[in-house]
C-alpha positions as CSV (number, residue, x, y, z in Angstrom):
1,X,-77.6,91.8,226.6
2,X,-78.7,95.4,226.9
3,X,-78.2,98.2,224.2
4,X,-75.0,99.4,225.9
5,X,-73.6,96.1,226.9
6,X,-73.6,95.6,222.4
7,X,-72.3,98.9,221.6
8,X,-69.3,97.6,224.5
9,X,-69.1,94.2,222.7
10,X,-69.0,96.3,219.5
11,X,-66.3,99.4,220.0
12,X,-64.1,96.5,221.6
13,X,-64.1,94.2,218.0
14,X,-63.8,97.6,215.9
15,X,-60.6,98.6,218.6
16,X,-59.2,95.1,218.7
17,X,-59.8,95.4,214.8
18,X,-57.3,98.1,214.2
19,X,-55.2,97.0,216.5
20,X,-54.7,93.7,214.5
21,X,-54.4,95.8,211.3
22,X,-51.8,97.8,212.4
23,X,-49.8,94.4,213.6
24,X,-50.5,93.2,210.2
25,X,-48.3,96.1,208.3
26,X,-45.4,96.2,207.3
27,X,-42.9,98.7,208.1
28,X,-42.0,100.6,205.3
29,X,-38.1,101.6,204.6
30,X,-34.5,99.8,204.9
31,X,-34.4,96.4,205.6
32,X,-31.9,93.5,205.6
33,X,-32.6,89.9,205.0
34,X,-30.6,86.9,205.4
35,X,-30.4,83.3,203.6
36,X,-28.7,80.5,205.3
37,X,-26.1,78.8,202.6
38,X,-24.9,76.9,205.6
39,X,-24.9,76.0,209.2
40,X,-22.7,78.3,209.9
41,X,-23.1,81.1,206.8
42,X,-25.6,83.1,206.0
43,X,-25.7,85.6,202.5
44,X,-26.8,89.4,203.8
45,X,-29.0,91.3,200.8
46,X,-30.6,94.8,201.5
47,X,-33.8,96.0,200.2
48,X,-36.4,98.8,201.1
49,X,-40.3,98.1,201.7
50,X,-42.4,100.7,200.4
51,X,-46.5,101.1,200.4
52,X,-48.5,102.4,197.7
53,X,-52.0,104.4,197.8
54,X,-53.8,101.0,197.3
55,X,-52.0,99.4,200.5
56,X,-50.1,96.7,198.2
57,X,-46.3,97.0,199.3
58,X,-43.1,97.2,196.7
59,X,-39.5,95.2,197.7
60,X,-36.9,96.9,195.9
61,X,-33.6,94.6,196.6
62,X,-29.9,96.1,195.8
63,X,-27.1,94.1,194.9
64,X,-24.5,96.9,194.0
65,X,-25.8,98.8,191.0
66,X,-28.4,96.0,189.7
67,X,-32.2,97.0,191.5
68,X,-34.6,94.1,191.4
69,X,-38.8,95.4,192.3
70,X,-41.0,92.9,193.4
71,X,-44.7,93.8,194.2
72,X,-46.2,90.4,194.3
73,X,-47.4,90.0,197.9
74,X,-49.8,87.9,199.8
75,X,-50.8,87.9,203.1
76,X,-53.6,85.4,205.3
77,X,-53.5,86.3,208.7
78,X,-49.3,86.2,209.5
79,X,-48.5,84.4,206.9
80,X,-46.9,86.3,203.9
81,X,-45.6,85.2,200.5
82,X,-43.6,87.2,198.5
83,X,-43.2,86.3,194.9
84,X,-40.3,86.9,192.5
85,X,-41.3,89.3,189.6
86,X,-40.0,86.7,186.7
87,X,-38.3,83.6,188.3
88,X,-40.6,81.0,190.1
89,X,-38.8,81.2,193.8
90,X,-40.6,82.8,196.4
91,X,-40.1,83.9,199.7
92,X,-42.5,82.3,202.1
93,X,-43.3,82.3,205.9
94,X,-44.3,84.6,209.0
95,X,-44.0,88.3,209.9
96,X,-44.7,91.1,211.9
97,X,-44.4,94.9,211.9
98,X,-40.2,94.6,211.9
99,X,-39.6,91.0,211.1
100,X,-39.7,88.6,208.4
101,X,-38.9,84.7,209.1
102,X,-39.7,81.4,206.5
103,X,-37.8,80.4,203.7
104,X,-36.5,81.1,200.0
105,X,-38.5,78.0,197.8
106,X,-37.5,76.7,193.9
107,X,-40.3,74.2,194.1
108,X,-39.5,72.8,190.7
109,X,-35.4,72.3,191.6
110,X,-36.4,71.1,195.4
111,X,-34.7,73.8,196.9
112,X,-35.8,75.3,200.2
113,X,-33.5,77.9,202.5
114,X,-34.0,79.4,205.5
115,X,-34.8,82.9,205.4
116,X,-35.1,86.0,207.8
117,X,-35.4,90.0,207.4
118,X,-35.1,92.6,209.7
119,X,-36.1,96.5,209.8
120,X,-33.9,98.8,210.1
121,X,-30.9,100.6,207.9
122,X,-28.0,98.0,208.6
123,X,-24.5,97.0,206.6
124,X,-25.0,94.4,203.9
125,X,-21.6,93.1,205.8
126,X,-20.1,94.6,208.9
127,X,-16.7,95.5,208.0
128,X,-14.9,95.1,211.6
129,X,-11.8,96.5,210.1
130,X,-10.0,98.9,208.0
131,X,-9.2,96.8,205.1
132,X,-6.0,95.8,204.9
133,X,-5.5,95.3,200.8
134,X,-7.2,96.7,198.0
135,X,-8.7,94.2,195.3
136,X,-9.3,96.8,192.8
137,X,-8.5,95.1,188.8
138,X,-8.7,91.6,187.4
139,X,-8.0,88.2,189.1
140,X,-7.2,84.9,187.4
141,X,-9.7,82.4,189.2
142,X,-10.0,79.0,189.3
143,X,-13.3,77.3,190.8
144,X,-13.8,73.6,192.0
145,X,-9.8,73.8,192.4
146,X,-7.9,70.4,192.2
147,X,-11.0,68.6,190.8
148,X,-11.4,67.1,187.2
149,X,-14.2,70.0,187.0
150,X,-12.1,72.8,187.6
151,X,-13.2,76.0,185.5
152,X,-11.8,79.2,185.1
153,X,-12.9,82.6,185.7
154,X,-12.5,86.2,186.0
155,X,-12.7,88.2,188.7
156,X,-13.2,91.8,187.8
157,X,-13.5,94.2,191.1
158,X,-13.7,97.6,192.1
159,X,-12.7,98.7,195.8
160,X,-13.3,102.1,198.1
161,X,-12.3,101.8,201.5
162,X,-13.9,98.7,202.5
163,X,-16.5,98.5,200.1
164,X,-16.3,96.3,197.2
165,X,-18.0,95.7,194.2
166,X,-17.7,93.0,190.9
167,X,-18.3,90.0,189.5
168,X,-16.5,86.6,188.3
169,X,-17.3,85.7,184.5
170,X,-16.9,82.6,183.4
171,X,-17.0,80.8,180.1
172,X,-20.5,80.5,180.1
173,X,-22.0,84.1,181.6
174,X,-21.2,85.9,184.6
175,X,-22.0,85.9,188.5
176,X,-24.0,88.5,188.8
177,X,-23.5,92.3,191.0
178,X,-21.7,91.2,193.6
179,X,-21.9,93.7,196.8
180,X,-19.6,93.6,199.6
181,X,-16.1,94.5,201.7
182,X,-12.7,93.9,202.1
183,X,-12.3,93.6,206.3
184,X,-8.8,92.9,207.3
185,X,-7.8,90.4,205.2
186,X,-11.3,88.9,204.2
187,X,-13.1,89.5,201.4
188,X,-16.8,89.0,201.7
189,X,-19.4,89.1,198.2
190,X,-23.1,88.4,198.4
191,X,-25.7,88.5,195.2
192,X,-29.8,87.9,195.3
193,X,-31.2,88.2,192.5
194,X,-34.5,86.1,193.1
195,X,-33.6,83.1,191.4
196,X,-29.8,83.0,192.3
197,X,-28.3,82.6,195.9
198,X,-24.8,83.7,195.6
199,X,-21.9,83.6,198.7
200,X,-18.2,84.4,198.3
201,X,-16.0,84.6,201.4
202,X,-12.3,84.7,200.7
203,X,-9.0,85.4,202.5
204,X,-6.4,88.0,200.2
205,X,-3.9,89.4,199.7
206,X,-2.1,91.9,197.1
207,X,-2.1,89.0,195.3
208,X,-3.7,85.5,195.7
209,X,-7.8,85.0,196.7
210,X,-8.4,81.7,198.5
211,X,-12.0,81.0,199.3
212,X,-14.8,79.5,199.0
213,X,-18.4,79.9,197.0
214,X,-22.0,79.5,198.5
215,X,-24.7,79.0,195.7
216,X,-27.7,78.5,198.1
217,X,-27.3,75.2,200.6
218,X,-27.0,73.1,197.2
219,X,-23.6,73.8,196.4
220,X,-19.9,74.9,197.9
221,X,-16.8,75.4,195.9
222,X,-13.4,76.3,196.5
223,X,-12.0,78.9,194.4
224,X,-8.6,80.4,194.1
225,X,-7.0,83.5,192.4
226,X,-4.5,85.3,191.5
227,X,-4.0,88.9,190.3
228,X,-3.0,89.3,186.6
229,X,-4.3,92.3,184.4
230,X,-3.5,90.6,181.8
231,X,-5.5,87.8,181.9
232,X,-8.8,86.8,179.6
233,X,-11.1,83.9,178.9
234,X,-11.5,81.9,175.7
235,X,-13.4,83.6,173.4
236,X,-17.3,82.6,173.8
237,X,-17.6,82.6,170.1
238,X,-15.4,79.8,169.7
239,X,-16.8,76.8,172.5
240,X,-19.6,75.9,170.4
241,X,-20.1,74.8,166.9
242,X,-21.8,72.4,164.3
243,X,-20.4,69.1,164.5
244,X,-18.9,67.6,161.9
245,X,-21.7,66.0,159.2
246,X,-24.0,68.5,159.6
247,X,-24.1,71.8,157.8
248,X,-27.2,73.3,158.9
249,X,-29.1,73.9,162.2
250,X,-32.7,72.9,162.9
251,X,-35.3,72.5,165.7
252,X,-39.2,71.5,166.0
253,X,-40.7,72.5,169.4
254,X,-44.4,73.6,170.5
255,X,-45.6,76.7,171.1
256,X,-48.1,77.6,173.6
257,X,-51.1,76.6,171.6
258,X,-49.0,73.4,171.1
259,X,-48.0,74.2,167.2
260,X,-45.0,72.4,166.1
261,X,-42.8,75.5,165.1
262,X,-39.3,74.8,162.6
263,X,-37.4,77.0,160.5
264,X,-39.7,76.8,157.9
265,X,-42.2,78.7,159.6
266,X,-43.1,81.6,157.2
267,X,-41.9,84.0,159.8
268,X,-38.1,83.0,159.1
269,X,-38.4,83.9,155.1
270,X,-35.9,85.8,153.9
271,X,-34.9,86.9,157.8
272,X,-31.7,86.7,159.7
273,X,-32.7,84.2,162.4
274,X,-31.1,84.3,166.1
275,X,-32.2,80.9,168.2
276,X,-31.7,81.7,171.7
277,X,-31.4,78.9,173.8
278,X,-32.3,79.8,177.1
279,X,-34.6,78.8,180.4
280,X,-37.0,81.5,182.7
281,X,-35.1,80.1,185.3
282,X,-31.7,81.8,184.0
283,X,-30.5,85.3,185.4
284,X,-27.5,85.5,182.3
285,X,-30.9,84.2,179.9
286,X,-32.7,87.2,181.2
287,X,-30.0,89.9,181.0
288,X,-29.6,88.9,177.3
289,X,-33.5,88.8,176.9
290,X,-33.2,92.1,177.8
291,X,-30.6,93.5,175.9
292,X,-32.6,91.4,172.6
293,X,-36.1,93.1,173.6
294,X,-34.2,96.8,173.9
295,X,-32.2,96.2,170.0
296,X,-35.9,95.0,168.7
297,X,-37.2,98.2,169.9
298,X,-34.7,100.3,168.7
299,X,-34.5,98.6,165.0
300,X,-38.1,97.6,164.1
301,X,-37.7,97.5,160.5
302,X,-34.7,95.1,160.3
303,X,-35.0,91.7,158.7
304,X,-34.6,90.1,161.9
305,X,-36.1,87.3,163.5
306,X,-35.4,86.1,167.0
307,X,-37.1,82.8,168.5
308,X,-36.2,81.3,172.3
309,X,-36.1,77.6,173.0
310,X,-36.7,77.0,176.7
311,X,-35.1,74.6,178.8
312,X,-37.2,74.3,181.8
313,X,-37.1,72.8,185.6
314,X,-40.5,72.9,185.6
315,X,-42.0,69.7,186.2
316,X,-44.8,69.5,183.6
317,X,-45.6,71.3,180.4
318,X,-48.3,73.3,182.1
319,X,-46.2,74.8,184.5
320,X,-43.0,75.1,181.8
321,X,-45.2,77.1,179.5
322,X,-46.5,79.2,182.4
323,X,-43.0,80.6,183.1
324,X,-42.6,81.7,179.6
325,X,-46.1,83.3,179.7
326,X,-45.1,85.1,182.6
327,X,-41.4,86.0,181.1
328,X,-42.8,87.3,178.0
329,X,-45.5,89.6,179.5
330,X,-43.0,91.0,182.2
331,X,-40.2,92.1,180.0
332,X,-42.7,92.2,177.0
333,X,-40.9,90.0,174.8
334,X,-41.9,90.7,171.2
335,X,-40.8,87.2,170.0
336,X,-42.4,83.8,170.2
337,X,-40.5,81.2,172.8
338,X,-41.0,77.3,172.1
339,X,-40.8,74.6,174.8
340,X,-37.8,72.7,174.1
341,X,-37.8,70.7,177.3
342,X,-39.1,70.4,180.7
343,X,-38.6,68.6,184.1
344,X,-34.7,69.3,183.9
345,X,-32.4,71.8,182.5
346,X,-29.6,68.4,182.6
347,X,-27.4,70.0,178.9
348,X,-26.7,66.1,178.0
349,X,-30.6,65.8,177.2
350,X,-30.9,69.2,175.7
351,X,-27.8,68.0,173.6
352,X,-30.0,65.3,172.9
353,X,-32.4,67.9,171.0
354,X,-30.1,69.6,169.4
355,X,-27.5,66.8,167.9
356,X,-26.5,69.2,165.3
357,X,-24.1,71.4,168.0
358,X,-21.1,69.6,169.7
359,X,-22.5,70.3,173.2
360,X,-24.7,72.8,175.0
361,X,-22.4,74.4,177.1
362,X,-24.1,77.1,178.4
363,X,-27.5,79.0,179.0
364,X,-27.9,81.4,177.2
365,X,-26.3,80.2,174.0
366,X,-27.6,82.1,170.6
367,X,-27.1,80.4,167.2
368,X,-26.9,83.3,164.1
369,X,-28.6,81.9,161.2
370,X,-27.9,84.2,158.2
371,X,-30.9,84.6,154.9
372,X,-29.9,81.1,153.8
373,X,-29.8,79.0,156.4
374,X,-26.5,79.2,157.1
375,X,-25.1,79.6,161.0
376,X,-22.4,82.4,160.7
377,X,-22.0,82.2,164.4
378,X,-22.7,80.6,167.8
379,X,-22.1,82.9,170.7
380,X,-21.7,81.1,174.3
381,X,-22.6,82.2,177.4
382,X,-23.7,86.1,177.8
383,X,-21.5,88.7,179.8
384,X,-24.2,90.9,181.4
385,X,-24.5,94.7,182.3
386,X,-22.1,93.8,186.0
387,X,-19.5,92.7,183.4
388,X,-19.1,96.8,182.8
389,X,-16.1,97.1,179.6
390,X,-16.9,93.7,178.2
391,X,-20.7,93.8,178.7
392,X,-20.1,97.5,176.1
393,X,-17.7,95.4,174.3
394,X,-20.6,92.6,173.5
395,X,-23.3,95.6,172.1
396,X,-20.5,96.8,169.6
397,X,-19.6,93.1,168.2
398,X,-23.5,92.2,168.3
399,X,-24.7,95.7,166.6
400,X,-21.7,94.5,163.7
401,X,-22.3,91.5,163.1
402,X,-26.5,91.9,162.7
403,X,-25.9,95.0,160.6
404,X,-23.8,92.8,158.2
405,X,-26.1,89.5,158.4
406,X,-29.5,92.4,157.6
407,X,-27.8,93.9,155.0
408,X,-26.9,90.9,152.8
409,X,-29.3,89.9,150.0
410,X,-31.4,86.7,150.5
411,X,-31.0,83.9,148.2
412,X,-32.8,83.9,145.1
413,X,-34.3,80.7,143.3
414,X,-32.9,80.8,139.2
């Protein structure tokens, strides 16, 4: 081949080239994905794409006022994986300039659904009509209705014109920003948060909710509700306690360099100690890790010790202990976090590690442990920032309580 019959050859790979690497962007702006819950169903989520100088890409996804960034991408040819900034799902399949198509993975719960984003500025949910009630104020919900594992809850919503925003809280933490619309007589709630899949679709009226709930393809449950201002939940401080015959709460679980930590750990003298009981897997565990990280900040000097005990669905020890790596260098968590189990986040066996309590009701649960080892108080469940009044409610008890527990003198030997 002749000296122009290369420099042919050549322009056409360096064309072809750039060609291929334009394919192989990503628009940048609004887009709308889509999880199938169901054959039939499918939760709607918005989120904008955005490029920095370096060419990696940022996912910013909106679920009313809560914004979730994500930057961890990988591409091989078409193939993409998008990774959730602390929870271990990840997004995983094909795309092109406009489209996204694969599936939302849990490896370590064996959950896979079907997933697909669009470009484009489009409704989270079309609303077809006006809306023909307004669901603004509380609702008394009940989920898995006519079951012997009906729970309660409580729907707190806000409503302009179509749009709708809230959440449900139950005993044990809350459902997350819910985003949607009131059309007609159908009310229609979706949350993604990167570890939860949330769906509510429900017919109303001024004064009943009858519906149903989509957590991913794993689970469906009837709800039903009814509107009543005056309506609360029992108090979280009061579902969990010591059983009787013991007057003291323990624990001895490995930390990452696989030392047996306990109570008597020289970091707990003389301290105020708050065990969290929690898993990286938990939205409510990582609101209140949050919240816990912020108050640390804020009072360095207290006499204050915090400790996590994980409850993984990882399925070994390596992987369990790489979540909490990865939990505690996102949100920079200033406290150490043991391994209490892994392979399953089933309560009965975490009960099983914890005897001392009546039952592990929820994650997050936080025991308060005052300068003598004695628990002043177990808190269940955590009601997050999209709980608005009781979410302010919660940092005004909490700020109490530790300022009273601080100030107390520790015991003194005679």
């Amino acid at each position: 081949m002749n000296k122009i019959g290369l420099a042919i050859v050549g322009l056409v790979v360096i064309l072809t080239s750039c060609v291929n690497a334009e394919k192989n962007k990503l628009n940048v702006g609004d887009w709308l994905g889509k999880i199938e819950v169901s054959e039939s169903q499918q939760l709607p989520f918005e989120f904008t794409l955005s490029q920095n100088v370096d060419g990696g890409y940022e996912m910013k996804v909106f679920n009313a006022e809560e914004v979730i960034t994500i930057d961890e991408f990988t591409f091989n040819g078409d193939s993409i994986d998008i990774r959730m900034p602390i929870f271990e799902g990840h997004i995983s399949g094909t795309y092109s300039a406009n489209e996204i198509t694969g599936e939302f993975i849990e490896e370590s719960k064996g959950r896979k659904v079907p997933f697909r984003a669009t470009y484009g500025t489009q409704d989270r949910f079309e609303a077809e009509k006006d809306a023909a009630v307004n669901i603004s104020g509380i609702w008394e919900t009940y989920f898995k209705v006519n079951t012997e594992d009906e729970y309660p809850a409580k729907g707190i919503f806000m409503q302009n014109g179509n749009k709708v925003k809230g959440t449900f809280r139950t005993k044990t933490g809350d459902y997350r920003y819910l985003d949607g619309v009131v059309t007609g007589d159908s009310m229609k709630l979706s949350a993604f948060d990167g570890s939860h899949v949330f769906l509510f679709l429900a017919q109303v009226t001024d004064s009943t909710l009858d519906g149903k709930f989509y957590s991913g393809k794993h689970a469906v449950q009837e709800f039903m509700g009814a509107r009543n201002e005056a309506f609360e939940l029992p108090d979280s401080n009061d579902l969990t306690y010591l059983r009787e015959g013991y007057d003291k709460f323990d624990f001895s679980f490995p930390n990452s360099d696989g030392e047996m930590v306990n109570l008597d750990d020289p970091m707990f003298d003389d301290k105020v100690v708050l065990v969290q009981i929690m898993g990286t897997w938990c939205t409510n565990c990582l609101d209140e890790t949050r919240f816990y990280v912020d108050f640390i900040k804020n009072n360095p000097d207290m006499d204050l010790q915090f400790v996590g005990l994980a409850f993984e669905y990882a399925k070994t020890e390596e992987k369990a202990f790489e979540g909490i790596k990865r939990l505690k260098e996102r949100e920079e968590v200033p406290y150490p976090i043991l391994l209490a189990q892994y392979g399953t986040s089933n309560k009965q066996k975490a009960n099983e590690k914890l005897p001392m309590l009546n039952h592990i009701l929820s994650y997050p649960t936080t025991i308060y442990i005052d300068k003598t080892g004695e628990v002043r108080k177990i808190h269940t469940g955590f009601n997050g920032p999209a709980t608005g009044d009781k979410f302010v409610e919660f940092k005004k008890d909490f700020n109490k309580i530790i300022k009273e527990l601080t100030s107390e003198a520790p015991e003194t030997e005679s």
